[in-house]
FIDOVEX-849162 format. One record per residue: x, y, z of N, C-alpha, C in turn. Coordinates in steps of 0.05 Angstrom, whole numbers, padded with zeros to 5 digits, always signed. Layout:
// FIDOVEX-849162
XYZXYZXYZ;...
//
This chain:
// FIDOVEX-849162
-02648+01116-00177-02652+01125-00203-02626+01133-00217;-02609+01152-00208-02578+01156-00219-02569+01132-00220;-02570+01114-00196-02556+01090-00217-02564+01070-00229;-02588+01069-00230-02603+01067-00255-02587+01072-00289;-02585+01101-00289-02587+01114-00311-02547+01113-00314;-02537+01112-00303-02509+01107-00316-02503+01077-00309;-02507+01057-00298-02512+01034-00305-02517+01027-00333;-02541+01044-00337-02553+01044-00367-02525+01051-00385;-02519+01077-00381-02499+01088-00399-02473+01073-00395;-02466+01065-00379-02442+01050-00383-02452+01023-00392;-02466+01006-00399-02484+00982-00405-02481+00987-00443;-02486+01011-00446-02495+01018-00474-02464+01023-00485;-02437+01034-00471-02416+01037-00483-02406+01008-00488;-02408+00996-00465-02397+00968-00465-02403+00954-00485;-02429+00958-00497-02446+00941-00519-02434+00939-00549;-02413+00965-00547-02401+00972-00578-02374+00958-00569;-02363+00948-00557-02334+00937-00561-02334+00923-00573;-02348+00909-00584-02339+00884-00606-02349+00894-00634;-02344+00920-00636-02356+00936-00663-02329+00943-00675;-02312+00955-00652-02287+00967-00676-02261+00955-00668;-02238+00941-00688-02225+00936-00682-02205+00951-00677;-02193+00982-00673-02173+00991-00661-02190+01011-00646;-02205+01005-00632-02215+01018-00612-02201+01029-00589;-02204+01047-00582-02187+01065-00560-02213+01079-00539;-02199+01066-00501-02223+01090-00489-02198+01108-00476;-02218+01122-00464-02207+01148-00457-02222+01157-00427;-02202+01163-00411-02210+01175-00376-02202+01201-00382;-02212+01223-00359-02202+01239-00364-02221+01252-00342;-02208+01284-00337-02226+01298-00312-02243+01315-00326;-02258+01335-00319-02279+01352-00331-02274+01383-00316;-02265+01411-00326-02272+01423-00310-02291+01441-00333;-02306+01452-00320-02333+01469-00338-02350+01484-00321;-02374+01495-00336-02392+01509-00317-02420+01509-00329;-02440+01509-00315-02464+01513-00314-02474+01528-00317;-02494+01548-00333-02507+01569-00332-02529+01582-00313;-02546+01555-00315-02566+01563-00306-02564+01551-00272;-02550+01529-00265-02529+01530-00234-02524+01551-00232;-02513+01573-00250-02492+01589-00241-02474+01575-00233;-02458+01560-00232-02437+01548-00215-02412+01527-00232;-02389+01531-00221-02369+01514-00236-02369+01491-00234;-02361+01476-00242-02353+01442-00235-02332+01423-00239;-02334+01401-00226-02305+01385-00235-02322+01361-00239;-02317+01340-00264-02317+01325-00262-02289+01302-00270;-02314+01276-00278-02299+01255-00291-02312+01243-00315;-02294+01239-00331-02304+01217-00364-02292+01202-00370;-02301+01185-00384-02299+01156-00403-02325+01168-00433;-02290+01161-00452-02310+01152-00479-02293+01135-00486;-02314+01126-00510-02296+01100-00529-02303+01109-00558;-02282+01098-00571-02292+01106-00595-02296+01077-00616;-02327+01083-00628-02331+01059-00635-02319+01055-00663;-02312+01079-00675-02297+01072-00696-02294+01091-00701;-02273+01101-00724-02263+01136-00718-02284+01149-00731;-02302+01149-00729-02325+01165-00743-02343+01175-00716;-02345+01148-00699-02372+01148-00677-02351+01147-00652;-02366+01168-00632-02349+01162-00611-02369+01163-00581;-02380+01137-00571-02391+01152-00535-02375+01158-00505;-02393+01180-00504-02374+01189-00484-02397+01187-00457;-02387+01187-00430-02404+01185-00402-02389+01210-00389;-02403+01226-00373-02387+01233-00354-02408+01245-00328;-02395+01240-00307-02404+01260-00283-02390+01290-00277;-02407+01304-00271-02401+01329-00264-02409+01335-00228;-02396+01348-00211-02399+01359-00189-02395+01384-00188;-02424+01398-00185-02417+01433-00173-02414+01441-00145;-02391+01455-00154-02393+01475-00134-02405+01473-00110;-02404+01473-00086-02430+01478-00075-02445+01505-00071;-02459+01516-00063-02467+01549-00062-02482+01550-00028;-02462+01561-00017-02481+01573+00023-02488+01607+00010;-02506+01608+00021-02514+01637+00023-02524+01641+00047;-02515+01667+00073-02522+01674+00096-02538+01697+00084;-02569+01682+00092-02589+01703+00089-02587+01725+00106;-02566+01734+00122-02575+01749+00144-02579+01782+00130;-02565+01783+00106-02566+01811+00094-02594+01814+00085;-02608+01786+00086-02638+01797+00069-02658+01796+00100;-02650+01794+00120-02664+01810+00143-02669+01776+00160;-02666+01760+00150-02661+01731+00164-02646+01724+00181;-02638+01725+00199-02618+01724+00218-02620+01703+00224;-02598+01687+00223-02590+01661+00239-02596+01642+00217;-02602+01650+00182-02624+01627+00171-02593+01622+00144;-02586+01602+00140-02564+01598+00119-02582+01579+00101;-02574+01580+00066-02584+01566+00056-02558+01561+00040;-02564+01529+00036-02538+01513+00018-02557+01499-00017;-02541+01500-00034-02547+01482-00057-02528+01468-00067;-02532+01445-00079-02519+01419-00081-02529+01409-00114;-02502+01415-00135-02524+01399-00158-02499+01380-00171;-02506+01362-00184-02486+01344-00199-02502+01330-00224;-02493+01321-00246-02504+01315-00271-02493+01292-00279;-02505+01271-00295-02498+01257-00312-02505+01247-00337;-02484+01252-00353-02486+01252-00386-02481+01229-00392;-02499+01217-00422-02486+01201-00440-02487+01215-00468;-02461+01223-00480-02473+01236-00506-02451+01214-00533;-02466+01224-00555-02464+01213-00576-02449+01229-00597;-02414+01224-00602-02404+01246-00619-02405+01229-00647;-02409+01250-00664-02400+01238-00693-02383+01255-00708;-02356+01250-00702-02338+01265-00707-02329+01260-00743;-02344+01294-00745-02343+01296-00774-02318+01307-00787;-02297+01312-00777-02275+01324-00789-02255+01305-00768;-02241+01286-00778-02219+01274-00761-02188+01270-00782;-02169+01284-00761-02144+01273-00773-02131+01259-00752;-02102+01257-00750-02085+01242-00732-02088+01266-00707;-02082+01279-00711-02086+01300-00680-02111+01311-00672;-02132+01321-00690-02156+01332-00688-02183+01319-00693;-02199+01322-00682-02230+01321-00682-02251+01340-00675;-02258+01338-00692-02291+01357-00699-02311+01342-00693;-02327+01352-00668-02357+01337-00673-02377+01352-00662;-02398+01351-00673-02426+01349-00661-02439+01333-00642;-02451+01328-00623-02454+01313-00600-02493+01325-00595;-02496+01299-00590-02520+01292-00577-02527+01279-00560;-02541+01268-00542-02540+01256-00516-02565+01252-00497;-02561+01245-00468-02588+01243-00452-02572+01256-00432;-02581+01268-00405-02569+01284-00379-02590+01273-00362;-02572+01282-00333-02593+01276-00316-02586+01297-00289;-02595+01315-00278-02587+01333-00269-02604+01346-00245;-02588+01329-00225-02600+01329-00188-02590+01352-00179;-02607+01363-00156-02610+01393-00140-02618+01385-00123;-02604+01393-00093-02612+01383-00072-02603+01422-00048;-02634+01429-00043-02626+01462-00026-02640+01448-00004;-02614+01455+00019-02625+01462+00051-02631+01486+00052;-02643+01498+00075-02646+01521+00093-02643+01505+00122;-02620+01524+00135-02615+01514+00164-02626+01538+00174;-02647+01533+00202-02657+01563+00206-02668+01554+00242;-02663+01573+00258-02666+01557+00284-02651+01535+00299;-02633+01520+00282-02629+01493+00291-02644+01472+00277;-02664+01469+00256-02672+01461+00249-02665+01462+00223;-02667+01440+00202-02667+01440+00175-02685+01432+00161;-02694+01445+00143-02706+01436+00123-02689+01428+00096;-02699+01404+00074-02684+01400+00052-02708+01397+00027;-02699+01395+00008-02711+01392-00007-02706+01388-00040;-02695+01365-00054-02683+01353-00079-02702+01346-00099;-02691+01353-00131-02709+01340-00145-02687+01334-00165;-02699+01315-00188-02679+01310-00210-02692+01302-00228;-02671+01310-00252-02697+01312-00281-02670+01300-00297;-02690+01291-00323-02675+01278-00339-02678+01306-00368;-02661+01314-00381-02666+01324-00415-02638+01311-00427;-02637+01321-00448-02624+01320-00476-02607+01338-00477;-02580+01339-00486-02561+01340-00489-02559+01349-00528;-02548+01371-00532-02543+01380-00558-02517+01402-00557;-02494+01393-00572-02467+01418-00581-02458+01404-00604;-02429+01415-00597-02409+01427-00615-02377+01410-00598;-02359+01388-00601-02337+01395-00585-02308+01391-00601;-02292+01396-00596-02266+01386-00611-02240+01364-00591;-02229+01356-00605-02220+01342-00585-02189+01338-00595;-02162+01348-00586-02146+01343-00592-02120+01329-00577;-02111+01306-00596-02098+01284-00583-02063+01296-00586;-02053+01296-00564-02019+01303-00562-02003+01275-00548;-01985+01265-00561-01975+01238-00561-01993+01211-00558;-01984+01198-00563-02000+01169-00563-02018+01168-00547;-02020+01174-00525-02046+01168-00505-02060+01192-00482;-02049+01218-00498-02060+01239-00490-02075+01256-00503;-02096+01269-00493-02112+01285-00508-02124+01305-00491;-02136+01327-00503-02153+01348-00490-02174+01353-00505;-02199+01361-00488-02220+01369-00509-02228+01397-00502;-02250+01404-00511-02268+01426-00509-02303+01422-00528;-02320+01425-00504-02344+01423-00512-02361+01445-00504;-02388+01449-00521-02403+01476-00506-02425+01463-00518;-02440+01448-00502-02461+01440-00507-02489+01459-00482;-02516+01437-00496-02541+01455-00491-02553+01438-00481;-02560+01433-00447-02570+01418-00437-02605+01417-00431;-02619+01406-00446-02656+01415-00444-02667+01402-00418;-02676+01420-00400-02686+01402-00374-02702+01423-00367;-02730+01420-00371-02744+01439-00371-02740+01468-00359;-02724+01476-00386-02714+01499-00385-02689+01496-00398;-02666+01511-00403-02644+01496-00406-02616+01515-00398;-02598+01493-00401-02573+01513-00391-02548+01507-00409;-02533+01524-00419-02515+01527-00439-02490+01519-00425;-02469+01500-00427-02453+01480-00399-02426+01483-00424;-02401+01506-00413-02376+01504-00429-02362+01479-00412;-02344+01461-00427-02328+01444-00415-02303+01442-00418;-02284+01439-00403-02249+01426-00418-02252+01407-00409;-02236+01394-00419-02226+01366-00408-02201+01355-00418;-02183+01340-00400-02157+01328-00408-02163+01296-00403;-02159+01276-00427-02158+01256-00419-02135+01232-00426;-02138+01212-00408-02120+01193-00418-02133+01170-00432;-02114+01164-00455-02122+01145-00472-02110+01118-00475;-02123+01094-00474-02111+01072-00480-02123+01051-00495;
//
């Protein structure tokens, strides 16, 4: 199913290259955090911009991982781990652009897997699920020499329930 769904999203960026003629993409790492994870993350991105108005962007995110030794809650011997990572495709329409700056609003699809053990006895139990929502912010994005840039986004991820996800990011451009 994940690769399914960025298959998809990289399928759908690819589809605009013959839209703009000075088109520029962009790599770059992700570091940010999760709310409702609780937890920080690192990822990676690719956007393109389809023309300086429209720009898509992909990225994966990896958290943190989180162990907790239940032994303080009267469990002895019982450790529990969680495991979550996400993938975005969002949609900027960068409404304020000059030569160094961008303003945009961003919308999008996510997809956002959770996977908790409990190790207890010698034995493990696991248990993963993954949901797909929508993607809604705010990000800016500013470019320093020809093929460098940094952003910042604080978008609102809806997955039944939702979680408010700050991001930086530095990328390279070509």
């Amino acid at each position: 199913m994940k690769k399914l769904f960025f298959v998809l999203a990289m399928s759908c960026m690819a589809s605009f290259t013959g839209i703009a003629q000075e088109a520029k993409w962009g790599v770059g790492v992700n570091v940010g955090y999760g709310t409702d994870v609780s937890k920080a993350f690192l990822g990676a991105k690719a956007h393109y911009d389809i023309t300086e108005a429209f720009t898509v962007a992909a990225s994966f995110n990896h958290y943190f991982k989180e162990t907790v030794d239940l032994e303080s809650y009267g469990a002895v011997g019982v450790e529990e781990s969680l495991k979550c990572w996400d993938i975005n495709a969002d949609f900027h329409w960068n409404v304020y652009r000059n030569d160094l700056l961008k303003f945009y609003p961003l919308v999008g699809l996510t997809y956002l897997h959770a996977k908790a053990s409990v190790d207890a006895a010698g034995a493990t139990i696991n248990n993963s699920e993954g949901k797909f929502g929508a993607n809604v912010g705010v990000g800016a994005q500013f470019d320093f020499g020809s093929n460098w840039g940094a952003s910042v986004e604080a978008k609102y991820q809806i997955i039944d329930g939702a979680q408010f996800v700050p991001m930086a990011s530095l990328m390279y451009r070509f």
